[in-house]
C-alpha positions in Angstrom: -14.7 94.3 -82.4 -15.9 96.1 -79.2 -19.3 96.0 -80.4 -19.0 92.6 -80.3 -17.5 92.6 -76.8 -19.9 94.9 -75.3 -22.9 93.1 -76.9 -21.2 89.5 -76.0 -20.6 90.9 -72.3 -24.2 92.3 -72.0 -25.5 88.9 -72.9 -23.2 87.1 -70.5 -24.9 89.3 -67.5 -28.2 88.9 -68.6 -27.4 85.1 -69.0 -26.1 85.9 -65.1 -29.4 87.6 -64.4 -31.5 84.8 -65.7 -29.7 82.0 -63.4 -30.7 84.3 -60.3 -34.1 84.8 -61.1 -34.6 81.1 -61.5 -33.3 80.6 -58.3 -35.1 83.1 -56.6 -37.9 81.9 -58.0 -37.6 78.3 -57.0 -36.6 79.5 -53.7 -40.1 81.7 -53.3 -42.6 78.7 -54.3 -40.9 76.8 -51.4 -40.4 79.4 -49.1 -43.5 78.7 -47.9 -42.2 75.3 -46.7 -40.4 76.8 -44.0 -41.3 78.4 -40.8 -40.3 82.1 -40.8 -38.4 81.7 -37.6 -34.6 81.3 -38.5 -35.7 81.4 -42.3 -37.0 85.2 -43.1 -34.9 86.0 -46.0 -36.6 83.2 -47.7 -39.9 82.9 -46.4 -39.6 87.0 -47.9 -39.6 85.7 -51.4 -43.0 84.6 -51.5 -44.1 88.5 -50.9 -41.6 89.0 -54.2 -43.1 85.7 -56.3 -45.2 88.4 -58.6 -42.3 90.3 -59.5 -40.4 87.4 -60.0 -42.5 85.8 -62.0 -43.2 89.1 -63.9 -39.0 89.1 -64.8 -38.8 85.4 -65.7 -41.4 86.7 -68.4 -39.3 89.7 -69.6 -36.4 87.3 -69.5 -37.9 84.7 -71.7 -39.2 87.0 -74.5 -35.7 88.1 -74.8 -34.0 84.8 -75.1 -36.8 83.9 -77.5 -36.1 87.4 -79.5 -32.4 86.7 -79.8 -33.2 82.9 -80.7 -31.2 81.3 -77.9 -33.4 78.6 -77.5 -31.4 76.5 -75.0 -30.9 79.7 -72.6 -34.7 80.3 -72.8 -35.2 77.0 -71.3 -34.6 78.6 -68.0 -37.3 80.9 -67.5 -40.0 78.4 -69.2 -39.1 75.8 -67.2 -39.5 78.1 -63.9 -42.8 79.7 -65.5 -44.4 76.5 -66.1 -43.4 75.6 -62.1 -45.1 78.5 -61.1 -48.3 77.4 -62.5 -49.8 76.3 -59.3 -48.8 79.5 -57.7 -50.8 81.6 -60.3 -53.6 80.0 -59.8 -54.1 81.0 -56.1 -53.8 84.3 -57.7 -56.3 83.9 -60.9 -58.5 81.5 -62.2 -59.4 81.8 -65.8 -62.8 80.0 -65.8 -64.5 79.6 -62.8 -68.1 77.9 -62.4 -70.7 77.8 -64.9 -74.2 79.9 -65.0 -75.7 76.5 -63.1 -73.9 76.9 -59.8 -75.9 79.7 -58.6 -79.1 77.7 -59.0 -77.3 74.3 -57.2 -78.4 74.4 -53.7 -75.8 74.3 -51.2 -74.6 75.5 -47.8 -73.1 79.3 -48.6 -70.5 80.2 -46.3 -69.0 83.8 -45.7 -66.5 85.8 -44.0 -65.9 89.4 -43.4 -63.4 91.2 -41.9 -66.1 94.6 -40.8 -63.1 96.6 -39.5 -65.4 97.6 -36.1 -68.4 98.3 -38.6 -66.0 101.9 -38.5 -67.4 102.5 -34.8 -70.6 103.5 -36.1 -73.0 104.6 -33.5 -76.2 104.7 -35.7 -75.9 100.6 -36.5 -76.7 101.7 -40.1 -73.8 100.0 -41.7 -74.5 96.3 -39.4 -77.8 96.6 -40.8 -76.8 97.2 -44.1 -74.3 94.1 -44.2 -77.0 91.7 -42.8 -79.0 92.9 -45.7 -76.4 91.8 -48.0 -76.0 88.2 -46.2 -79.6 88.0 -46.2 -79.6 88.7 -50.1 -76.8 86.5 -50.7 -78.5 83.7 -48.7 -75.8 83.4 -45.8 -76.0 79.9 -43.7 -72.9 80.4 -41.6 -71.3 84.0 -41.2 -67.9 84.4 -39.7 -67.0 87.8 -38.6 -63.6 89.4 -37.8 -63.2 92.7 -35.7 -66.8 92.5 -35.0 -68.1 94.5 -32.5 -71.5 94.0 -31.1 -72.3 97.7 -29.7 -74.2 99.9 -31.6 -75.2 103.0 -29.0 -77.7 101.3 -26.7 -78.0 98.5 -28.2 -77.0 95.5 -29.9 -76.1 93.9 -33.3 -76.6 90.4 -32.3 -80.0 91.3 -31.5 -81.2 92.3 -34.8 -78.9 89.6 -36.3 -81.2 86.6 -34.5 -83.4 87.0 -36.3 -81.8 85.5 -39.8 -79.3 84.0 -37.8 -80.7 82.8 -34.4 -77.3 80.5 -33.6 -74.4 82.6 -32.2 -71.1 82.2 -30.5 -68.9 84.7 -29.5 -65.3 84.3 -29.8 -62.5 86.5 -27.4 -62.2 90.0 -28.6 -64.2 90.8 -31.6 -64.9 87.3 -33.0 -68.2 86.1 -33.7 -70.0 83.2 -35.9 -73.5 83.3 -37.0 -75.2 80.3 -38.1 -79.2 79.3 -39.2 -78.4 76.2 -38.4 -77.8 74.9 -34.2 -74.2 75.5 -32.9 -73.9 72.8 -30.3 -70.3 73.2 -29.4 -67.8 76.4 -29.6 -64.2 77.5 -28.7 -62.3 79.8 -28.0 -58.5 79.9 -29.0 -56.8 83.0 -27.8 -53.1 83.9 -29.3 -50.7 85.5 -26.3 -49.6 88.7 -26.5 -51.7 89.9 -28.9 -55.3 91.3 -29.3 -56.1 88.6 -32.1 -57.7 85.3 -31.9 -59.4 82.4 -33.3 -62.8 80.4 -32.7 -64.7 77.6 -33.7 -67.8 76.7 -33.4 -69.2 73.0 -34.2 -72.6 73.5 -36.3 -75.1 71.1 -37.0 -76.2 71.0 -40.6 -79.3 68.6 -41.2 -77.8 65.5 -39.7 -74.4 66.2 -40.0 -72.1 68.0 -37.6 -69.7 70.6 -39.2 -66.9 72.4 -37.5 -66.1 76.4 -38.5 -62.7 77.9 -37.6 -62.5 82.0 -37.6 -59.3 83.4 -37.2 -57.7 86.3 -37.1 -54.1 86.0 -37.5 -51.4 88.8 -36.5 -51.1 92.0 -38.7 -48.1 92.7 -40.7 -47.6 96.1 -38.8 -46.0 97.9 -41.6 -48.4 100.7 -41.7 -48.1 101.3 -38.3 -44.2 101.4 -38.9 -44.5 103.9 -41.4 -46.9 106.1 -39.5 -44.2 106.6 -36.4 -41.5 106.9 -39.0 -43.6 109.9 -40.4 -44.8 111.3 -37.0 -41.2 111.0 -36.1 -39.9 113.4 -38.5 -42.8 115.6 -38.0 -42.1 116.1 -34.6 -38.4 116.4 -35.0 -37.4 117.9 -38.7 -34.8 115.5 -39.4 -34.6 113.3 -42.4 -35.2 109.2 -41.4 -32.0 107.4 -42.6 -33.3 104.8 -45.3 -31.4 102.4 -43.6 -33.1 103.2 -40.7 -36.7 102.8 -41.8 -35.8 99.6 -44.0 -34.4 98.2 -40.7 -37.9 99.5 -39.4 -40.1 97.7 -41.9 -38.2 94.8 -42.0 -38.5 94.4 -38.6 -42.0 94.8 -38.8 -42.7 92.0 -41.5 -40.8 89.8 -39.9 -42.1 89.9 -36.5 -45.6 89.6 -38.0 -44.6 86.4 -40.1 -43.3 85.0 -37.2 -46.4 85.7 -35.0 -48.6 84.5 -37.2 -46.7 81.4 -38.3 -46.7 80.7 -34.8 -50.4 80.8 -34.3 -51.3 78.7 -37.5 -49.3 76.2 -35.9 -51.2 76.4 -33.5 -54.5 76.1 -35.3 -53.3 73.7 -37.1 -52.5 71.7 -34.1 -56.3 71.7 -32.9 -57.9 71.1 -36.4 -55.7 67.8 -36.1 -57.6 66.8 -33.2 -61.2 67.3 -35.2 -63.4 64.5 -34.7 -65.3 65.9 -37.6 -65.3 67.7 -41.2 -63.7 71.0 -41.2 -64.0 74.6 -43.0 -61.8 77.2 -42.1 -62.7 81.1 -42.7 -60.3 84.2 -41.8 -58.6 86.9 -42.3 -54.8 85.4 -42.7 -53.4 89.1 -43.1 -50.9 86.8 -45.3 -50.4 85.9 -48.8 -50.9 82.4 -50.9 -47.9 80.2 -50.6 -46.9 81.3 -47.7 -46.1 80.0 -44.8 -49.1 80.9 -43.1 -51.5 80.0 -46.0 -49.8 76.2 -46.4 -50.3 75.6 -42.6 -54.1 76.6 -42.4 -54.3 74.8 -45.8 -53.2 71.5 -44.6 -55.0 68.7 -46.5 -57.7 71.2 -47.3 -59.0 72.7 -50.4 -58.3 76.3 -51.6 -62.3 77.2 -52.1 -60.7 80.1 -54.6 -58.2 77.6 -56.4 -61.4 74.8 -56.8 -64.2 77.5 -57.9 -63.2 81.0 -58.0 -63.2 82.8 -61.2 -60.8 86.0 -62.2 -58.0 87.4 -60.6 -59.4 87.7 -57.0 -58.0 90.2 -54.1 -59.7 90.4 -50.7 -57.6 93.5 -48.9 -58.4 97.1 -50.5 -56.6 99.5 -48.2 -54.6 102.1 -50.3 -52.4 100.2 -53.1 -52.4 97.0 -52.0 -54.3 94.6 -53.7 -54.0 91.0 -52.2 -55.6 87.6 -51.3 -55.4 87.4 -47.6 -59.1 86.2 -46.7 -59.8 82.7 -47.3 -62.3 79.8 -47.1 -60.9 76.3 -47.1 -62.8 73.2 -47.0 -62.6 69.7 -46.0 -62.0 67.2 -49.3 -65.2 65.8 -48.8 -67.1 68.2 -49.6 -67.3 69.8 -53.2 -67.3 73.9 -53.7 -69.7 75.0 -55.6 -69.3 78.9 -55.9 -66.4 81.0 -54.3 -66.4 85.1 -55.1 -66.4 88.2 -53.6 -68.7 91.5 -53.6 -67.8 95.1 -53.8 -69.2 95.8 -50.2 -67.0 99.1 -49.1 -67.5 99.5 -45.6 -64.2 97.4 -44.6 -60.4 98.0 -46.1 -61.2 94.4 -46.7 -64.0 92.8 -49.1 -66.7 89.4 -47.6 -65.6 86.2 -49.5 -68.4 83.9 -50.0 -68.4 80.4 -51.0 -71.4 77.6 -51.8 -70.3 73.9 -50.7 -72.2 70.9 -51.9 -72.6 68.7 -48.8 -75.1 66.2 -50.9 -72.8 65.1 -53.6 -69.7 63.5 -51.7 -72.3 61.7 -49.2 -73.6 60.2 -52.3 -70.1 59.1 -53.5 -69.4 57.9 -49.9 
């Protein structure tokens, strides 16, 4: 008899277990929904939606080993709502072998950490040789920086790419087709920014966004929590340094929801079709990633192949470079290469211009 209770009782909290992890869940896929500001708790659940979805998993294989059918309803019917939200994370197919011959305009973006303030211009040259070899039309840089010693990496640049406009800061888009309008769209109170530049592409006129959107900060949290104790022997409270890195997501949620509103605000007032390129510093489904979205297309969700991250540094493995397209146009080819001279990795992408003209 108190195997039975303890048994009965164990099943009654994991039933209580199962209800929250549904509802976590649900809340996560639409935390994204919701501006950060006032809402952080649940705009936080889209960082937790792997593990979530990882625990509905565990949750359903038991229900399914103990045969209660009706209570494994729950976690199948919030794993089968998830469905969209795995594939901004994996894409089990991916183009065919053809898409590589398909001719196209190939887009990419790079976040080239300052090329590592390398004085010999070594690793510049080295990552046009790679654009050059991947066939690079339009190339949108984040923390560029166009010093090398004496000289400069927009000069050796022109010469693939003789169309340039530089953004504020370290922003910069090259192009090997004319640029005949560009902007600049500085973000207050911060050393990040965003650009476009309108680009003329055979007869048509296309406009690139760059952006670099606000950085979580929680390395930079951690490092004066460690320097802290260093320099003063005592042991950080946890309290204290959760309070610390909590701070520090949220006020870089905030900040950048607050400039993807803003981005989102001029890509509204486009005249013409849009792509959008950046370094988000933010993951899919959230906030920030549905604003820039808009009524654009994932370029990863509509041609990617694999599971697909973008940010390298230590043990975080995470989307949070993008290329997003205007609905007119149809990807061809979206993927990344295993260039190492960034915490972060290029994202390239081939769009067929031809093909929705011809439908138009």
């Amino acid at each position: 008899m108190g195997k039975l209770a303890v048994k009965k009782y164990f099943s009654f909290l994991i039933l209580i277990i199962t209800v929250l992890m549904m509802i976590f869940t649900f809340v996560g896929l639409y935390g994204g929904n919701v501006n950060p500001a006032g809402n952080t708790a649940r705009s936080l659940l889209v960082y937790a939606l792997p593990l979530l979805i990882v625990g509905d998993a565990i949750l359903l294989i038991y229900w399914l080993i103990l045969r209660r059918w009706h209570w494994a309803l729950m976690p199948l019917i919030t794993l089968l709502c998830c469905i969209p939200y795995v594939g901004t994370l994996y894409q089990p197919f991916g183009p065919d072998e053809s898409a590589e011959k398909q001719n196209g305009l190939r887009i990419a973006s790079y976040n080239v950490a300052l090329f590592a303030r390398e004085a010999s211009g070594f690793m510049a040259q080295d990552i046009l040789s790679q654009m050059k070899k991947q066939k690079v039309d339009i190339l949108c840089f984040q923390e560029y920086s166009d010093h090398c010693g004496d000289k400069k990496n927009s000069d050796s640049y022109k010469e693939y790419f003789p169309y340039m406009a530089m953004g504020a800061h370290d922003m910069v888009i090259y192009s090997r087709y004319p640029i005949v309008k560009s902007k600049n769209i500085p973000f207050e109170m911060t050393n990040n920014s965003a650009m476009w530049a309108e680009i003329k592409v055979n007869e048509e006129v296309i406009r690139v966004y760059n952006a670099h959107l606000e950085t979580t900060g929680i390395n930079s949290t951690l490092h004066r929590a460690a320097k802290y104790q260093r320099s003063t022997g005592l042991d950080i409270e946890n309290n204290a340094l959760m309070n610390a890195i909590y701070g520090s997501y949220t006020i870089g949620m905030m900040a950048r929801a607050g400039q993807a509103n803003i981005l989102a605000m001029d890509m509204r007032e486009s005249e013409v079709p849009i792509i959008v390129c950046g370094d988000f510093n933010d993951v899919p489904y959230s906030y920030v990633y549905n604003t820039m979205l808009g009524d654009k297309v994932d370029g990863f969700k509509e041609c990617g192949k694999g599971f697909m991250y973008t940010f390298r540094g230590g043990s975080k493995k995470v989307r949070i470079d993008y290329i997003f397209h205007d609905k007119k146009y149809k990807g061809i080819n979206y993927y990344t290469r295993d260039i190492t001279y960034s915490d972060h990795f290029p994202v390239f992408m081939k769009l067929d211009l031809k093909q929705t003209e011809e439908d138009d």
